[in-house]
C-alpha positions, 0 to 999 in steps of 0.5 A: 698471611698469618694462620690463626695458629700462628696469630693466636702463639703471638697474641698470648705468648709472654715474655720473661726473663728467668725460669728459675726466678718466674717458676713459681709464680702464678700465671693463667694457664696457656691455651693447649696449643701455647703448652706446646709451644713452652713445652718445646724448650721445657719453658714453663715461664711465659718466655717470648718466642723468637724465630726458632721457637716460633717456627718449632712450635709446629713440631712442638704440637704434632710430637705432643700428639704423636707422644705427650712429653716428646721433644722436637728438638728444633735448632739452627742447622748448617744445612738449612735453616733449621732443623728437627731433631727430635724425630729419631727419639720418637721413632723409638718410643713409638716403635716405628720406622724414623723415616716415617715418623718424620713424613708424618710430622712434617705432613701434620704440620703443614696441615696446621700452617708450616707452610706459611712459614716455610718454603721447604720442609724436607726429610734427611737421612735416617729422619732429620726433618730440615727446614728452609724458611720462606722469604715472605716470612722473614721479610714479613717478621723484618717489617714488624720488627721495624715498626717497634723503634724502642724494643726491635721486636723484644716483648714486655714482661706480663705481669713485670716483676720488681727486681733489686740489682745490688752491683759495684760496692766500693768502700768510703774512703778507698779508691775505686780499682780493677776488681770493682770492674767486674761487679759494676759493669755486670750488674749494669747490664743485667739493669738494662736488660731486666728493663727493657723487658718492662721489670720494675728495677732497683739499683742498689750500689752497697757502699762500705761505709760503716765499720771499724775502719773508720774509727782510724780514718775519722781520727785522721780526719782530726788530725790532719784537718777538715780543711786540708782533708777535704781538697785532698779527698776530693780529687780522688786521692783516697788511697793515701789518706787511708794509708796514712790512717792506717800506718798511725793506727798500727804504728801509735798507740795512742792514736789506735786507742783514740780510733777504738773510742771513735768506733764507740761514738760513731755507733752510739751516733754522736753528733760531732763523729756522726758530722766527720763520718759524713765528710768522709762518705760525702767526699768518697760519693762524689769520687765514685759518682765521677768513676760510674760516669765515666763507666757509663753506668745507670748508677746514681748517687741516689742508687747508694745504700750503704752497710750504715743504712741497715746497721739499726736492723742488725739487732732485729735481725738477730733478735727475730731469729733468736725469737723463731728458734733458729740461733744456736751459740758456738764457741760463745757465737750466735749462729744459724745451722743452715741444713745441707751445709758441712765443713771439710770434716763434715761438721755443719757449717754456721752462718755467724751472725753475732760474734762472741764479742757482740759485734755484728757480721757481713752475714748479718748485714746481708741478712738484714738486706734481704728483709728489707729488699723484700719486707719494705720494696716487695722486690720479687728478685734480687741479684747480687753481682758479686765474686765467685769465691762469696758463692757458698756465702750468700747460698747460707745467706739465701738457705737462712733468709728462707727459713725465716721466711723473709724469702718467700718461696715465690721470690728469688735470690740469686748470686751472680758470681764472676771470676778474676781479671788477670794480666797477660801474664795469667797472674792477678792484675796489678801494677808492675810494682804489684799494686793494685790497678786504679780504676780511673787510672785504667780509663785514662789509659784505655782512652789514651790509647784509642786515641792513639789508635784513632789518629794512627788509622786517620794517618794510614787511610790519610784523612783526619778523624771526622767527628767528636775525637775526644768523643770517639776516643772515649767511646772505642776505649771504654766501649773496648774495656768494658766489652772486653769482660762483658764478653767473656762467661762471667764464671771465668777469668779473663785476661786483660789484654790492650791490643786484642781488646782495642783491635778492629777485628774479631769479637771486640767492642771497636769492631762492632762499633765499626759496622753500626758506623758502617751501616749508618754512612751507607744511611747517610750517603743514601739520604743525601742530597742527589743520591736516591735513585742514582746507582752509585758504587758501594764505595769503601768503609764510609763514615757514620756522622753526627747528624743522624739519617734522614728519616730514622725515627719512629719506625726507624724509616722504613716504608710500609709498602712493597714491591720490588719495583718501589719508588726510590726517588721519594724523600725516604729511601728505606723502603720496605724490607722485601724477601731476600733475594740473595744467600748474603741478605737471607743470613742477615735477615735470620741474625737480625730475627735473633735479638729478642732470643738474644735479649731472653737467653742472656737473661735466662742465666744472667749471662752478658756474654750471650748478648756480646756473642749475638752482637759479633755473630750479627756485625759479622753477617752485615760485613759479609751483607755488605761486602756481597749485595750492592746497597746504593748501587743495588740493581733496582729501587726496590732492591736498593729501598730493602736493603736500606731497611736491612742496613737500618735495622742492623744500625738500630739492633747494634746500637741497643744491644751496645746500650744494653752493654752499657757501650756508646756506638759513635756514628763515625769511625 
């Protein structure tokens, strides 16, 4: 049984996703004891608490009693479960022996209910406090956890905020390529994250596709043809077509002053440019939407919202800061002073947002964007999954947006940087001829070799691959491409390297693929005809089928009852998930409580490589799971029913925390 101080932390403890984002909005003021608890990480965002944070907010309350503001520190220890920390510290504000201290807070939390979370609470060395969590606990917290299919235990936003995601970004008429990757994958994530914890979300794909540029490319389009022009634009071959535009524009004068006049009636909106300039944008789209599919992205043609959409905000947004005062001319520009902002000389630094020739700016475009994100959609935070080097870019974009109050106070603009993708060689990423790297040259490849890999570990275990080939082969090598980046910090570069990407080993996509295609065979084997009740071996790696496992919907199967003594003979195996009766099944039991921490702290920062860290960190506990606790050749049908439920639970957190990466998990490997 649950005491009611844990019942009420549960009941009126909220999610959310960033601190810095939700700092600044209104919220009702938490019962004493729910301040406690936030104050335990120094959270004051209604975060949703997980396993630590739940068994911690024990100690949070007594450290507030014993000495306001004192932290407990609680953590993950190697020793025990968990372990208190934070007593050393209280020690010496209060002038008292440490061990002392640490009886007194672990006696304290008893009183209030610690002991129905766990088993052992003991005080080591000069007054660490660790912790043993009861089993009960963990299997009570697994069973609740498997009755919510749809979120395994991650609590929605309240209230949910309205965000705006700009990600990927590629230009009308030129291919899509490697450094698109990052941006597009990142920003995916971070869509499916900010979802599941029940944010409004909007993705917005910032398309280039306004600007001087295409003065030389419709002027091309003339030239060579509509009708010739498109076939070639269609499947994707945009990079020669800007080339050839390109090269006439710097090697014709004639042609470059017909492309100047071009620009004047595109922006003017003549009729006949405006209809050339929309076979461009139309064949590009239809190049990218294939590209994003193949990603497995959320974006859609309706997620595009291109720089040719804000271009009549351009001289509102320049006209509005001109109206409050904030522009000031240099060097014959119009610019804003954002304070805070030097050069290397140490002279402030503008912003630009109207050159000296007339024309408008990307800071300007960017400006614009903000007022709109939050004047005309109410977005509440907006990400911009953008490279590293755009960061002082976009803190004067944000510093200026401030101060003409398009950016309230109570919204949030944040630059989500990322670094580079490099060779193994540790230099840019390019062809062996320098070149930039296609995009979907690089997923046909990346198929490409897991299906070689596919039929290369079909050939060595002499079976054929079961299953969808082309199907799997798509999964493993995009699936090991995009975790790949996803699990590096986004801060850093990363090399990109085929062989360590696609093994079957280590902290890769295929791996955790395998163990979510373990966990289902050992499923499907269970629910087969002939095989409850029947202690068979475990056998070896198995394979996960198509046709799903008996049972898994909803509440994932997993029976409500208990008891180890259960029935196993009954149409469902999964049984109830019963306290751990093995070192091996308490590990998985605590890793598979870590995704809603998982889900939060990858928020916090926007940061996917959390996610993908969690995900190694669990596929890594199954196998040891699997290799040291008999599951269909369990000792009793009790055993055998919860540790079903353990497999289940493994195969349904794998599977949404590779959706949430954007990652499909085949059931067969």
């Amino acid at each position: 049984m649950v005491r009611p101080f844990l019942a009420e932390a549960r009941a009126l403890f909220r999610p959310a996703t960033h601190r810095e984002t939700w700092g600044h909005a209104e919220k009702p003021q938490p019962p004493v004891i729910i301040g406690w608890l936030m104050h335990l990480l120094g959270r004051d965002d209604g975060w949703v608490p997980g396993l630590l944070t739940i068994v911690g907010s024990f100690f949070a309350a007594v450290f507030e009693e014993l000495q306001p503001g004192a932290n407990a520190a609680v953590r993950a220890s190697q020793r025990a479960d968990l372990q208190v920390d934070g007593v050393l510290a209280l020690a010496r504000a209060l002038g008292r022996p440490p061990r002392d201290v640490a009886e007194e807070v672990v006696a304290r939390a008893m009183e209030l209910g610690l002991g129905d979370l766990c088993e052992k609470a003991e005080v080591a060395g000069p007054g660490f406090i660790n912790l043993t969590l009861a089993g009960e606990f963990l299997a009570s917290e697994l069973r609740d956890m498997s009755l919510d299919a749809a979120r395994l235990g991650v609590q929605l936003a309240s209230p949910p905020k309205k965000a705006v995601v700009d990600y990927a970004a590629p230009n009308v008429a030129k291919p899509m390529h490697v450094g698109h990757l990052r941006s597009t994958i990142i920003g995916d994530c971070l869509v499916r994250l900010l979802e599941l914890v029940g944010h409004s979300v909007i993705r917005e794909n910032h398309v280039g596709d306004w600007g001087t540029p295409f003065g030389m490319l419709i002027e091309h389009l003339v030239d060579i043809g509509e009708d010739e022009a498109v076939p070639e634009l269609a499947v994707g071959d945009l990079e020669l077509f800007y080339q050839q535009a390109r090269a006439a524009y710097d090697s014709d004068p004639a042609f470059a002053e017909r492309a100047s006049a071009r620009v004047v009636l595109l922006q003017s909106g003549d009729p006949e440019t405006l209809q050339l300039w929309q076979v461009l944008v139309s064949q590009s789209l239809s190049y990218f939407d294939d590209i994003l599919a193949r990603l497995g992205t959320k974006l859609t043609r309706q997620d595009v919202v291109g720089e040719s959409y804000y271009n009549p905000l351009l001289p509102v947004v320049v006209d509005d800061l001109a109206r409050m005062g904030l522009l000031v001319e240099s060097e014959g520009a119009r610019c804003v002073f954002p304070p805070g902002y030097t050069n290397r000389e140490g002279d402030p630094l503008p912003l630009i947002v109207q050159k000296s020739d007339g024309g408008y700016t990307y800071a300007t475009t960017d400006l614009a964007a903000v007022r709109d994100r939050v004047g005309r959609l109410g977005a509440e935070l907006l990400l911009y999954v953008v490279g590293s080097p755009q960061s002082e870019h976009f803190e004067m974009v944000f510093a200026t947006a401030r101060l003409a109050h398009w950016l309230p106070e109570e919204a949030q603009a944040v630059h989500v940087g990322f670094g580079n993708v490099l060779g193994p060689d540790g230099k840019m990423f390019r062809t062996r001829h320098g070149a930039t790297i296609k995009l979907a040259e690089l997923l046909d490849e990346a198929i490409e070799r897991a299906r070689a890999l596919m039929g290369a570990r079909a050939e060595q275990n002499g079976q054929p691959v079961e299953g969808d080939l082309e199907g799997i082969a798509r999964a493993v090598g995009i699936g090991a491409v995009k975790y790949a980046d996803l699990s590096t910090d986004r801060a850093r570069d990363y090399r990109f390297d085929w062989d360590r990407m696609l093994a079957f080993d280590g902290n890769t996509a295929p791996y955790i693929q395998y163990a979510h295609a373990r966990a289902r065979s050992i499923l499907r084997r269970a629910a087969g005809p002939g095989s409850e009740g029947a202690a068979g071996t475990q056998g070896t790696e198995g394979t996960a089928g198509t046709e799903g496992t008996a049972g898994m919907a909803g509440e994932l199967g997993i029976a409500s009852g208990a008891g180890r003594g259960g029935d196993a003979g009954t149409a469902n195996p999964v049984g109830p998930v019963l306290p751990p009766s093995e070192p091996a099944e308490r590990e998985l039991a605590k890793r598979l409580l870590g995704f809603a921490d998982a889900v939060t702290s990858s928020l916090e920062t926007y940061s996917p490589h959390k996610m993908c860290g969690y995900l190694f960190e669990l596929a890594s506990t199954f196998t040891g799971f699997y290799e040291n606790c008999p599951v269909l050749g369990a000792p009793d049908p009790g055993t055998r029913a919860s540790r079903l439920a353990l497999c289940a639970l493994t195969a349904a957190v794998l599977e949404k925390g590779l959706d949430l990466l954007g990652i499909e998990a085949p059931e067969r490997l």
